[in-house]
C-alpha positions in Angstrom: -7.9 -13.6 -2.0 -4.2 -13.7 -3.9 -3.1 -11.2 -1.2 -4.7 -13.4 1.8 -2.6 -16.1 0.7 0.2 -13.9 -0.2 -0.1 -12.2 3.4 -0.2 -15.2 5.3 2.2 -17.7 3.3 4.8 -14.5 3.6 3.9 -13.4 7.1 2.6 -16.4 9.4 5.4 -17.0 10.7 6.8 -13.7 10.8 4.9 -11.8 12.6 7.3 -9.1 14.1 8.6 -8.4 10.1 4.6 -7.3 9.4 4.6 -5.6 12.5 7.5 -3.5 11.7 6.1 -2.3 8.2 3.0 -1.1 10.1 4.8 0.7 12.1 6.9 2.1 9.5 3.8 2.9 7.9 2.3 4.7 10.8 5.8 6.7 11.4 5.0 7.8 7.9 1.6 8.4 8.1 3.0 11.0 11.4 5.5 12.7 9.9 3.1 13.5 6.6 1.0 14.8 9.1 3.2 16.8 10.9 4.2 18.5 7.4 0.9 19.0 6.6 0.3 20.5 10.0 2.9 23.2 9.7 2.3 24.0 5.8 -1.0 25.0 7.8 0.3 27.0 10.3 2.8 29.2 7.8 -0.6 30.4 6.2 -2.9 29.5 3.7 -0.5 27.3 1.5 -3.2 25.0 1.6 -3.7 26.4 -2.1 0.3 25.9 -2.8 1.2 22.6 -5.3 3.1 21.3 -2.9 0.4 20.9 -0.1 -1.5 19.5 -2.4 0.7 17.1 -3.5 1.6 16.1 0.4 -2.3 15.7 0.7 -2.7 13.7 -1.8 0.8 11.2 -0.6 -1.5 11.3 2.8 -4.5 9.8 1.2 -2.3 7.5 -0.7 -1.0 6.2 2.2 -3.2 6.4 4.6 -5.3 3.9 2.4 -2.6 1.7 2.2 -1.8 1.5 6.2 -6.4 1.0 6.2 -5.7 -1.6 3.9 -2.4 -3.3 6.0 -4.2 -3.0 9.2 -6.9 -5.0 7.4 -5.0 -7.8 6.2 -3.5 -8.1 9.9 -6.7 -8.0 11.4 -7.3 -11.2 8.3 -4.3 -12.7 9.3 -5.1 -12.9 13.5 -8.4 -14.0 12.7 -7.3 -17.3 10.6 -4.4 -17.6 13.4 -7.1 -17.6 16.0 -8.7 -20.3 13.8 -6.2 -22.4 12.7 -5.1 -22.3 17.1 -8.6 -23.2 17.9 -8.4 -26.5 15.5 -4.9 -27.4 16.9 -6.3 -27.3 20.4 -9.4 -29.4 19.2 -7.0 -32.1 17.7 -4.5 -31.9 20.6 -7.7 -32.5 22.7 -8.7 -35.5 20.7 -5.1 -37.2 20.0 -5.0 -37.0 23.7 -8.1 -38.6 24.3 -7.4 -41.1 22.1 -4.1 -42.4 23.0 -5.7 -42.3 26.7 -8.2 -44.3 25.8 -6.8 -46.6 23.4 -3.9 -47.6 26.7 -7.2 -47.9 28.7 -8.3 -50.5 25.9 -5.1 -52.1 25.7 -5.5 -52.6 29.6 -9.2 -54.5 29.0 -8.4 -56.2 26.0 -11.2 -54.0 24.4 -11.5 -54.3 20.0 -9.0 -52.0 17.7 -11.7 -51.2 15.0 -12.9 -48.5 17.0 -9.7 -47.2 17.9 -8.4 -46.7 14.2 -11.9 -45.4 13.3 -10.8 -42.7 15.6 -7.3 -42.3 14.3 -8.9 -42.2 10.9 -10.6 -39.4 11.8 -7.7 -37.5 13.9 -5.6 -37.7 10.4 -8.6 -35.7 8.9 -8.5 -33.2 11.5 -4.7 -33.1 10.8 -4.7 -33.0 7.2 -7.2 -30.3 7.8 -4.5 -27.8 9.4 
């Protein structure tokens, strides 16, 4: 939960700096995997420290670019969500102000109006 709020009070509004760890991350995650390729291809060092050692930096980080590529995935969710109730009180405000000129117009009573504005500043606060 400390990270979600880390993550996206960090990295909500910068989306292309998260974007380029990831793919630092993934250029990482290649060229581990190219070395482990070739320490293959010379020929059983599979049993040599150092392959074992470049498997194990592999695991390491490919758990930590599973565990970035979750908190992305977190982070476009709760962008998705907090888009969806922008639109939903754009909507409203709109609808309001549109109404409330129509009520102007018929001489119509203000209660209901700021009941309504009482309840946009909710949706607001809510963001």
């Amino acid at each position: 939960r400390r990270i979600k709020q880390f993550l996206r009070s960090r990295y909500l509004e910068k989306p292309m700096e998260i974007a380029r760890i990831v793919a630092r991350c993934l250029w990482e995650e290649s060229r581990l995997l190219q070395t482990a390729a070739t320490a293959a291809q010379q020929g059983g060092q599979a049993n040599h420290p150092t392959a074992a050692v470049v498997t194990e930096k592999q695991q390491m980080l490919e758990q930590h670019l599973q565990d970035v590529r979750k908190r992305v995935q977190d982070l476009e969710q709760k962008m998705k969500v907090v888009e969806n109730l922008q639109d939903d009180f754009d909507f409203n405000y709109k609808t309001l102000k549109s109404q409330g000129d129509m009520q102007d117009l018929n001489g119509n009573n203000q209660s209901v109006t700021r009941q309504k504005m009482q309840q946009l500043e909710q949706m607001l606060t809510a963001l």
